[in-house]
GUBA-857124 format. One record per residue (C-alpha): residue number from 1; x, y, z. Coordinates in steps of 0.001 Angstrom, whole numbers, plus 524288, in hexadecimal, padded with zeros to 5 digits. Each point is the difference from the previous one (the first is absolute). Example, Ala and Ser with C-alpha at 12.3 -4.5 7.8 and 13.67 -1.06 7.14 Angstrom:
n=1 | xx=8300C | yy=7EE6C | zz=81E78
n=2 | xx=8055A | yy=80D70 | zz=7FD6C
end
This chain:
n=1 | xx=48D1F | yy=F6EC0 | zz=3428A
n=2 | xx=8098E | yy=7F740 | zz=7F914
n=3 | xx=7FEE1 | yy=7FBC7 | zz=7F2E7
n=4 | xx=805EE | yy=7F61F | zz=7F52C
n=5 | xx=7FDA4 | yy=7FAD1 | zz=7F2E5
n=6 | xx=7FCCA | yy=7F523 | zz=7FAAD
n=7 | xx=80681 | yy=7F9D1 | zz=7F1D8
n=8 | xx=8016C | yy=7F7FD | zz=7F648
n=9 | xx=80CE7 | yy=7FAD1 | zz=7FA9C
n=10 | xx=7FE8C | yy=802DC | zz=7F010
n=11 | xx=80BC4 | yy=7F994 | zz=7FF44
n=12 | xx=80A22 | yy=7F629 | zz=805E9
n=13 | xx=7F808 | yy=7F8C6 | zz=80963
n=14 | xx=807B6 | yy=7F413 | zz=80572
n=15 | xx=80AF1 | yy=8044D | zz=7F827
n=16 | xx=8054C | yy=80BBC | zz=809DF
n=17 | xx=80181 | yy=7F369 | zz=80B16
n=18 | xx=80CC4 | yy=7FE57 | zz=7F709
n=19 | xx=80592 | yy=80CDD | zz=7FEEF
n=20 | xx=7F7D2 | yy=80264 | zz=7F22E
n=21 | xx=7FAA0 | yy=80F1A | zz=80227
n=22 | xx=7F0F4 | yy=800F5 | zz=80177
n=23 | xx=7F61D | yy=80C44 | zz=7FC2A
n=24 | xx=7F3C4 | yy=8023D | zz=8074C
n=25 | xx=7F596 | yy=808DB | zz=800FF
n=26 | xx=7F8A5 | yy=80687 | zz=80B1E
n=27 | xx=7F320 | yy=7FEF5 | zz=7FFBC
n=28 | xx=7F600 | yy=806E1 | zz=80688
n=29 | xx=7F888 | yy=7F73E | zz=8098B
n=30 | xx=80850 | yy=7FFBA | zz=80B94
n=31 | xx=80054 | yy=7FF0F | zz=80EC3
n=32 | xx=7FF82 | yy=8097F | zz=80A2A
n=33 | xx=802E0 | yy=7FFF2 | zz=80EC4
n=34 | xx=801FB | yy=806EC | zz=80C26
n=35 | xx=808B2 | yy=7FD49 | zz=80C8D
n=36 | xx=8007B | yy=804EE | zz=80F7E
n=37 | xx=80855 | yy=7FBD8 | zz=80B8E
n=38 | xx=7F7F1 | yy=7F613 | zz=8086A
n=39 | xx=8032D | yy=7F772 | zz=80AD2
n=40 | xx=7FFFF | yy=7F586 | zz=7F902
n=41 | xx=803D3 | yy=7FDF6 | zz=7F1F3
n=42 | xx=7F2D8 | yy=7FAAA | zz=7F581
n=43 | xx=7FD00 | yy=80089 | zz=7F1FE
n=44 | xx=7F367 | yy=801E6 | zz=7FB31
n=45 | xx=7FDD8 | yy=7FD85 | zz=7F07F
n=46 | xx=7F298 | yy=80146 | zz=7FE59
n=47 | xx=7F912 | yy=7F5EC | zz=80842
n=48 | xx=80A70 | yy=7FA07 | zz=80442
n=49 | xx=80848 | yy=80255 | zz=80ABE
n=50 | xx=80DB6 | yy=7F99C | zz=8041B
n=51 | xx=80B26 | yy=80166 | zz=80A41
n=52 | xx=80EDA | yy=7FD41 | zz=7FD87
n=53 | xx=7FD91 | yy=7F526 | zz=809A0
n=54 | xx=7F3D4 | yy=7F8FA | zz=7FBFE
n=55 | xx=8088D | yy=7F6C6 | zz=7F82F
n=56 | xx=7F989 | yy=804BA | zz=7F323
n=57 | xx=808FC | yy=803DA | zz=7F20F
n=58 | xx=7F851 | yy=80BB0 | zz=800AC
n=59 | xx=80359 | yy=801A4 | zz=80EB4
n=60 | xx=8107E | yy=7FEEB | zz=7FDEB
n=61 | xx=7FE0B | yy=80544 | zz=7F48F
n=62 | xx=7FB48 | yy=80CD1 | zz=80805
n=63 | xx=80B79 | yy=7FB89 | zz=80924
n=64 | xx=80A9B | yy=80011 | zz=7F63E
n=65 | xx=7FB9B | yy=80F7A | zz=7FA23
n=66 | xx=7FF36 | yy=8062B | zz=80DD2
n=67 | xx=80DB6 | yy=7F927 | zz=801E3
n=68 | xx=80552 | yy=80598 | zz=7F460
n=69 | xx=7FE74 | yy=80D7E | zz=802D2
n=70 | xx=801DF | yy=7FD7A | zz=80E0D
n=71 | xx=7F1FD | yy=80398 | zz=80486
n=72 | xx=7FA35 | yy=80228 | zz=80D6F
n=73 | xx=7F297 | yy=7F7B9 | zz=7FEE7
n=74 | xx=7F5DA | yy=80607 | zz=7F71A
n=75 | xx=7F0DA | yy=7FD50 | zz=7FDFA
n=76 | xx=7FF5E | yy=8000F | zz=7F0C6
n=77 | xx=7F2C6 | yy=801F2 | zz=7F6B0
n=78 | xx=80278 | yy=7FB34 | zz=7F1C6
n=79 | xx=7F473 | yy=800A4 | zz=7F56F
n=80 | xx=80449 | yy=7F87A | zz=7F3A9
n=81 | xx=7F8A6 | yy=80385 | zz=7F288
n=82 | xx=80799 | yy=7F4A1 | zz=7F961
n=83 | xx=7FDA1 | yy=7F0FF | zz=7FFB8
n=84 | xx=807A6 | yy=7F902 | zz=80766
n=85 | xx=809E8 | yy=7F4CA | zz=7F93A
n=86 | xx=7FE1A | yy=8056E | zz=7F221
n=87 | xx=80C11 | yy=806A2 | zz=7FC42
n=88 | xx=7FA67 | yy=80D04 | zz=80129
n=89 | xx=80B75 | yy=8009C | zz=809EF
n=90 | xx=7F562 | yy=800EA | zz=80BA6
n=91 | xx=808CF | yy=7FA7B | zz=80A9C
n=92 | xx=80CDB | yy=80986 | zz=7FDB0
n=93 | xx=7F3FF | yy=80A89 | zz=80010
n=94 | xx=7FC34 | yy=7FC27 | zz=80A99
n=95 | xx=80DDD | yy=8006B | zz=80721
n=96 | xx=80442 | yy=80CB7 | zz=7F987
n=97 | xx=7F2F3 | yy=8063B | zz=80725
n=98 | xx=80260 | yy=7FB0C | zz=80D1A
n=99 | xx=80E94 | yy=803EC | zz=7FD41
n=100 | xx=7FD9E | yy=80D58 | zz=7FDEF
n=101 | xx=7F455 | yy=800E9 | zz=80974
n=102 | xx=80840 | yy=7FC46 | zz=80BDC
n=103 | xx=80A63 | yy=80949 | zz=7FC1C
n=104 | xx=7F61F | yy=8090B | zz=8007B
n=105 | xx=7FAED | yy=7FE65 | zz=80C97
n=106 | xx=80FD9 | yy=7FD02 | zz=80416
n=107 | xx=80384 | yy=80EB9 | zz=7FCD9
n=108 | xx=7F26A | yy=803FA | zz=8023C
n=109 | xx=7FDD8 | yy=806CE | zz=7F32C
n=110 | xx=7F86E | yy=7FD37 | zz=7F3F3
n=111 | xx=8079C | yy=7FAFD | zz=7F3F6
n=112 | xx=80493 | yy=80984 | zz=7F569
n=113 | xx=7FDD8 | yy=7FFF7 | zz=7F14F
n=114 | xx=80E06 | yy=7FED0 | zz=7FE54
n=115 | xx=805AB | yy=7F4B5 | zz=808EB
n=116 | xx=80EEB | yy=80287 | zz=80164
n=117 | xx=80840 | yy=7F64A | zz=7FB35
n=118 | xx=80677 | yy=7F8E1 | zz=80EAA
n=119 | xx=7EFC3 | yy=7FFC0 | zz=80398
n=120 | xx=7FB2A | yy=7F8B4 | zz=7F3AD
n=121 | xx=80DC3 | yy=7F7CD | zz=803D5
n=122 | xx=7FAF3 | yy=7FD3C | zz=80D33
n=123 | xx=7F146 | yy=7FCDE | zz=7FA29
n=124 | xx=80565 | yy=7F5AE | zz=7F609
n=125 | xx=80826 | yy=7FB1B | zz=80AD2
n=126 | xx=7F2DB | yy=7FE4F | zz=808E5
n=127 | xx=7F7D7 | yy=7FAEC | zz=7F29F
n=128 | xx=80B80 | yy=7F4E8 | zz=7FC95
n=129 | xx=7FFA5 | yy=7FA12 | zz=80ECB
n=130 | xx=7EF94 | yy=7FF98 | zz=7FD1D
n=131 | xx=80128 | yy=7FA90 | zz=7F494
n=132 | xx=80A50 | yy=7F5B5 | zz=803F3
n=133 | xx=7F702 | yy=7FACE | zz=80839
n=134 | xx=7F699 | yy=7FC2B | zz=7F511
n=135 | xx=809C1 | yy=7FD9D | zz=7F45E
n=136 | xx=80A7D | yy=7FCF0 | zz=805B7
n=137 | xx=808AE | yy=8050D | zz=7F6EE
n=138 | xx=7FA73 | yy=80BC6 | zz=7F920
n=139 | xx=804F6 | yy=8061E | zz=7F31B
n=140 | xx=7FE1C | yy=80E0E | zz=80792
n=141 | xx=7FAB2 | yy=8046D | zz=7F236
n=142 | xx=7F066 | yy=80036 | zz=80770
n=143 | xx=804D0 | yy=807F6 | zz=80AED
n=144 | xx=806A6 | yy=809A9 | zz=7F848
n=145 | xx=7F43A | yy=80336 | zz=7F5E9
n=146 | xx=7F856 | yy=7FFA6 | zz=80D36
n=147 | xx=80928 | yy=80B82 | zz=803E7
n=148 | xx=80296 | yy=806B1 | zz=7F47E
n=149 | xx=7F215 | yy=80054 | zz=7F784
n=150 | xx=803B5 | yy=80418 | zz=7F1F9
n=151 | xx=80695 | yy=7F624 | zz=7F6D4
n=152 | xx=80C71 | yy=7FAC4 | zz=805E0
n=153 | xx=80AA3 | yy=7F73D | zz=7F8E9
n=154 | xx=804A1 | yy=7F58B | zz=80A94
n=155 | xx=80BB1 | yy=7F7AB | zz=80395
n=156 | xx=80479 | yy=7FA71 | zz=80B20
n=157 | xx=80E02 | yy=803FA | zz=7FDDE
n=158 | xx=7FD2A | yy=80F9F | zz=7FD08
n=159 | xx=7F251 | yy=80110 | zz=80677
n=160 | xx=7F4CD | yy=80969 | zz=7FA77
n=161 | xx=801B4 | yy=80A78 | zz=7F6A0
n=162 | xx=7F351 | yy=8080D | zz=7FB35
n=163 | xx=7FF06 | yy=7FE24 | zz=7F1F1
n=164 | xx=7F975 | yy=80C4F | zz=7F60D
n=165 | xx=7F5AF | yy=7FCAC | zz=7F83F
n=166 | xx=7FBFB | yy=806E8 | zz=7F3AC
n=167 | xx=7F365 | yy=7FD08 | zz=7FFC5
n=168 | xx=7F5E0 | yy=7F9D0 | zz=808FA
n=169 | xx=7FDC8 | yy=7F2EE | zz=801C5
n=170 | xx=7F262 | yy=7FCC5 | zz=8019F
n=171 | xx=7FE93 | yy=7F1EE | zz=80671
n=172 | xx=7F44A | yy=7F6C1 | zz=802A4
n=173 | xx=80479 | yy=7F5B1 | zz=80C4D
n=174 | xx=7F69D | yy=7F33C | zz=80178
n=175 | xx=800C1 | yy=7F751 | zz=80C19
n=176 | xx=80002 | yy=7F1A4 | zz=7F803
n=177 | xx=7FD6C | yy=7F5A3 | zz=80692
n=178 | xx=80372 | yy=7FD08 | zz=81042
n=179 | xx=80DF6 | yy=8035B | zz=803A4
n=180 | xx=80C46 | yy=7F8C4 | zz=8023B
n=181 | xx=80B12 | yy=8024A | zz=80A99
n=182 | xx=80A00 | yy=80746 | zz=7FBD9
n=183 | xx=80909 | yy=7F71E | zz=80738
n=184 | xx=7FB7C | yy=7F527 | zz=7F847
n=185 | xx=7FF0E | yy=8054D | zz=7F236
n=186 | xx=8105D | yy=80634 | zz=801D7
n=187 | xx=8033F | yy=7F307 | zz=8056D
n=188 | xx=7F948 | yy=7F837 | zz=7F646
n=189 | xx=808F7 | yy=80778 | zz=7F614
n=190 | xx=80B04 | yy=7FB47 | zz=807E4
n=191 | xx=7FEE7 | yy=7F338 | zz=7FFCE
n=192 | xx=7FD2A | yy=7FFC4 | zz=7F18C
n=193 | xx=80BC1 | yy=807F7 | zz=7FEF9
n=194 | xx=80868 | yy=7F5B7 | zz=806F1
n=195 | xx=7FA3E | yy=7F45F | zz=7F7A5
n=196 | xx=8017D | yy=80734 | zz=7F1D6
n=197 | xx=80A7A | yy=80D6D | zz=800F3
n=198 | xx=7FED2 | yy=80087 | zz=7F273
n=199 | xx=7F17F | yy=802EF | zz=80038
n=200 | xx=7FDB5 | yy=80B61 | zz=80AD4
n=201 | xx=80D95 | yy=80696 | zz=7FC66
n=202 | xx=7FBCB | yy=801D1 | zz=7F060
n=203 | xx=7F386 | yy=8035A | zz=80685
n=204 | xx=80636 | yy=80B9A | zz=8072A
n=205 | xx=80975 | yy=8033C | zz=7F4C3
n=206 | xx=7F433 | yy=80221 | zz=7F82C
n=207 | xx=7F7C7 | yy=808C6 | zz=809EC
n=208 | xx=80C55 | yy=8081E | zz=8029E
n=209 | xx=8009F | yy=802FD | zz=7F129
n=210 | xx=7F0B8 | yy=8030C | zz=8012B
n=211 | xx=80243 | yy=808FE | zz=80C5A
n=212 | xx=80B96 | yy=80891 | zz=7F81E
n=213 | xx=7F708 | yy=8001A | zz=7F4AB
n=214 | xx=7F5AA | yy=80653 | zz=80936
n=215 | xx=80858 | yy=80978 | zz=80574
n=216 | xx=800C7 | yy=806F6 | zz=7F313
n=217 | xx=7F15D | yy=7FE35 | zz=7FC69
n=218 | xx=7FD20 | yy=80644 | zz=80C62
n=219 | xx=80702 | yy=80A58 | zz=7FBB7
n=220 | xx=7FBD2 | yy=800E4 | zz=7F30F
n=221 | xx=7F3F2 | yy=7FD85 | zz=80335
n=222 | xx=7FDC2 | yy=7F582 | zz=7F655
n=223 | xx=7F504 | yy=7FAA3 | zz=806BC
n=224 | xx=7FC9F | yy=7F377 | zz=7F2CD
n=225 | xx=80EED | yy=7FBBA | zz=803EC
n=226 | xx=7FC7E | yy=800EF | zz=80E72
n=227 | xx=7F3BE | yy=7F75E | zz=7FDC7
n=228 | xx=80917 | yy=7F567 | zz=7F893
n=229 | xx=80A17 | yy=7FF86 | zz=80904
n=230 | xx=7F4B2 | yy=7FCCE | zz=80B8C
n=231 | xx=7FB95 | yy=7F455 | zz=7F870
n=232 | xx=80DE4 | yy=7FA7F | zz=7FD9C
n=233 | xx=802FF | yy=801A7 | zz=80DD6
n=234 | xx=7F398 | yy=7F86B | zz=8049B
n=235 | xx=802A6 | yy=7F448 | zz=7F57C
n=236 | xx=80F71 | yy=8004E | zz=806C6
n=237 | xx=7F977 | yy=7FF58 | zz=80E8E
n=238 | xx=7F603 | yy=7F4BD | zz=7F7FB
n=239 | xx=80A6B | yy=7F71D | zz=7FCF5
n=240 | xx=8042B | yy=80101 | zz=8102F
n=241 | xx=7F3DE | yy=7FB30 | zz=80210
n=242 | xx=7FABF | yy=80C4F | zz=8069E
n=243 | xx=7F30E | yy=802E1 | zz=7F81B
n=244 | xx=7F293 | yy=7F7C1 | zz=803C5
n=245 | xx=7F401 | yy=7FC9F | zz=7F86F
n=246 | xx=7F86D | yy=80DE2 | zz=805C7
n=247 | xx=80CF8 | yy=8078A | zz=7FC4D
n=248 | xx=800F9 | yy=7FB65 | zz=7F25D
n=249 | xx=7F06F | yy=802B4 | zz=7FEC8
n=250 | xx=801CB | yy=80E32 | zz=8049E
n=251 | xx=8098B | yy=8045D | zz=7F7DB
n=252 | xx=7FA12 | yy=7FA07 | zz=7F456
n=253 | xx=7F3AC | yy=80864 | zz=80079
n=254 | xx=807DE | yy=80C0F | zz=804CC
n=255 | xx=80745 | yy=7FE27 | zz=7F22E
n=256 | xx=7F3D8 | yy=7FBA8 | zz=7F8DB
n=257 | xx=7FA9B | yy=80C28 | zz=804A4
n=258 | xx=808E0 | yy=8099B | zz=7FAA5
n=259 | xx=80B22 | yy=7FFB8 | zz=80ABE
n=260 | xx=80DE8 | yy=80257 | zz=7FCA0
n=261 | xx=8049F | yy=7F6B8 | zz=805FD
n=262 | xx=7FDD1 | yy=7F756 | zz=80CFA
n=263 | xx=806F6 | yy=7F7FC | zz=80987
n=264 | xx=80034 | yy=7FA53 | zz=80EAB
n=265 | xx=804C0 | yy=80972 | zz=8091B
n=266 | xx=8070C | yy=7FC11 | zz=80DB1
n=267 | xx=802BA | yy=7F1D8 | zz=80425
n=268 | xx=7F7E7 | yy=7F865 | zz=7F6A3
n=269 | xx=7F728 | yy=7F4FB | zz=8010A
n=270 | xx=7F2A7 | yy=80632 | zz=802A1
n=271 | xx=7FE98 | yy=80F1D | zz=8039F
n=272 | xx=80108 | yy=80AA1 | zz=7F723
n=273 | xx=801EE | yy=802FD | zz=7F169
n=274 | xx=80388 | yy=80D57 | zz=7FB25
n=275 | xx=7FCE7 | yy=80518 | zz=7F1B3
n=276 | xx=803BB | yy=80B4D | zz=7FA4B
n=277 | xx=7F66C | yy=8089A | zz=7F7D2
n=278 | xx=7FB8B | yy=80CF9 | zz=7F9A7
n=279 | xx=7F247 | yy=7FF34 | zz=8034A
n=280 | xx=7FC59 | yy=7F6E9 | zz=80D30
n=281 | xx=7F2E4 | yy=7FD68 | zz=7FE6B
n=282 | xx=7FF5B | yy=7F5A2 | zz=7F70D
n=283 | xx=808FB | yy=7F8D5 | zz=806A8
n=284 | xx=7FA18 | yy=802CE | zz=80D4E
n=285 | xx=7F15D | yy=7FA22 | zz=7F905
n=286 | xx=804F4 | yy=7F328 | zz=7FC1A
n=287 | xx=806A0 | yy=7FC67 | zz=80C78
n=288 | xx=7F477 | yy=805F3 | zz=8081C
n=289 | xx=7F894 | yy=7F614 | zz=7F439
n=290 | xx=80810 | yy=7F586 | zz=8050A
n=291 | xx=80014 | yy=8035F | zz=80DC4
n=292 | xx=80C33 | yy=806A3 | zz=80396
n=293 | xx=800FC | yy=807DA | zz=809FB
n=294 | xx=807E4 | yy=80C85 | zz=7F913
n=295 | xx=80379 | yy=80E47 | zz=80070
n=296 | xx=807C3 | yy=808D6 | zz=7F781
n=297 | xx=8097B | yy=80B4C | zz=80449
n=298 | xx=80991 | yy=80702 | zz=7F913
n=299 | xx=80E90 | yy=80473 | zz=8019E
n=300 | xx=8021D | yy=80B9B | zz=7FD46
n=301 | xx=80D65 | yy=8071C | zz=7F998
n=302 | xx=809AD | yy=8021B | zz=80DAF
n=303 | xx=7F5EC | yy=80075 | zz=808AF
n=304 | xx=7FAD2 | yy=7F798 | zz=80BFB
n=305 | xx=7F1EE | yy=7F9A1 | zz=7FD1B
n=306 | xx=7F91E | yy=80279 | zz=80BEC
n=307 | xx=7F6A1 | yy=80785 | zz=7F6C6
n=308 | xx=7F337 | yy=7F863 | zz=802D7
n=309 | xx=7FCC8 | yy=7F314 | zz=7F9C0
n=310 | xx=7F659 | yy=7FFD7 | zz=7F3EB
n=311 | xx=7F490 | yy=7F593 | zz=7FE37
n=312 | xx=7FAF4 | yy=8001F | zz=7F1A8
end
């Protein structure tokens, strides 16, 4: 059985679309799959099940992945633990399963802990034609942290790099409010981009500042400074007209209730807010109060977070 992770961007959201690098998290609800040769090629994801040809996303979507890794057809089983649309990363998941799953069943042997480097090239290969299909022009930052678990710093010029931490990072994620498309939200900050430059390029001056600054708290562990720099980053993506009523709401009683800090995570606009904390719970009982939906994991120091998801 294939697996992947799913994330949350603590910072640079929006921002790595421009070359600005990103950092993101793995985080422990993810999506597994399996793949055999078949006569005919189908996809089912839970309930649902597609062709290449039935003229669906999901179906070229399929399409484009087997064509990326130059596939015979496959009969593919994914079961997703993560909401879809949220910025949990579910749909790079989602493709980084299938990817590895039919690569499986393509050299008929079972995935190893340790994926050599030209694989996980060929598997981000197969998740960027999936997620092209749905974003159209994808930062690559989901697929990788999809790949790659851990804590990963992010640009689209120099790629992934795993990133130490000194100490663990306990998060609480809260799905606030319905989701937006991706391919809206990016191109929304487009088009404000073309109207005002002067806006969205101090914007992403200031969260590049914010994501060097977190580099070193990482390392230092300076979790206070950490917190700080998540609520400065979500009052930059704010002013681009990213945050909603539900978003703002979220992170108010996530800091109100003794978070570190808090901030959208992903594309903005509805979906999910991430807050950093020592101690989860009273976070997790004010949004559960309000009626999040919410979970918490943790990252831990240079290590991949399939560990099992927590529920306080």
């Amino acid at each position: 059985m294939a697996r992947a992770n799913g994330k949350v961007i603590l910072f640079g959201e929006h921002a790595v679309v421009y070359g600005v690098p990103a950092i993101a998290a793995g985080v422990d609800r993810g999506v597994n799959a399996t793949a055999a040769r078949a006569d005919q090629a189908t996809l089912a994801i839970g309930a649902r099940h597609v062709a290449p040809d039935d003229g669906s996303d999901l179906g070229r979507a399929y399409s484009a992945l087997l064509s990326a890794v130059d596939a015979p057809p496959m009969s593919t089983h994914v079961e997703s633990r993560l909401p879809a649309g949220c910025g949990l990363g579910a749909s790079a998941a989602i493709g980084v399963a299938t990817a590895r799953a039919v690569l499986d069943a393509m050299t008929e042997q079972d995935g190893t802990a340790t994926e050599p480097p030209e694989r996980l090239t060929r598997v981000l290969a197969a998740a960027n034609a999936w997620e092209c299909v749905f974003h159209g022009n994808p930062s690559g930052i989901d697929a990788a942290a999809a790949a790659l678990g851990g804590t990963i710093l992010y640009s689209r010029e120099d790629g992934a790099r795993s990133l130490h931490l000194r100490r663990a990072l306990t998060l609480a994620v809260a799905i606030a409010g319905p989701p937006a498309a991706t391919r809206e939200m990016v191109a929304g900050v487009a088009n404000l981009r073309a109207r005002r430059p002067e806006i969205v390029d101090k914007a992403l001056e200031g969260i590049h500042a914010i994501v060097r600054n977190a580099q070193l708290f990482l390392r230092d562990g300076d979790l206070p400074s950490l917190g700080q720099l998540m609520d400065l980053n979500h009052m930059l993506l704010s002013g681009l007209f990213l945050s909603t009523e539900e978003i703002e709401h979220a992170c108010g009683l996530a800091r109100k209730a003794g978070a570190l800090g808090s901030k959208l995570t992903g594309a903005g606009g509805g979906g999910a807010v991430v807050a950093l904390v020592r101690d989860p719970q009273p976070v997790i009982h004010a949004w559960r109060g309000a009626g999040f939906e919410c979970f918490a994991t943790t990252v831990t120091p240079g290590c991949d977070p399939d560990r099992g998801e927590h529920d306080p």
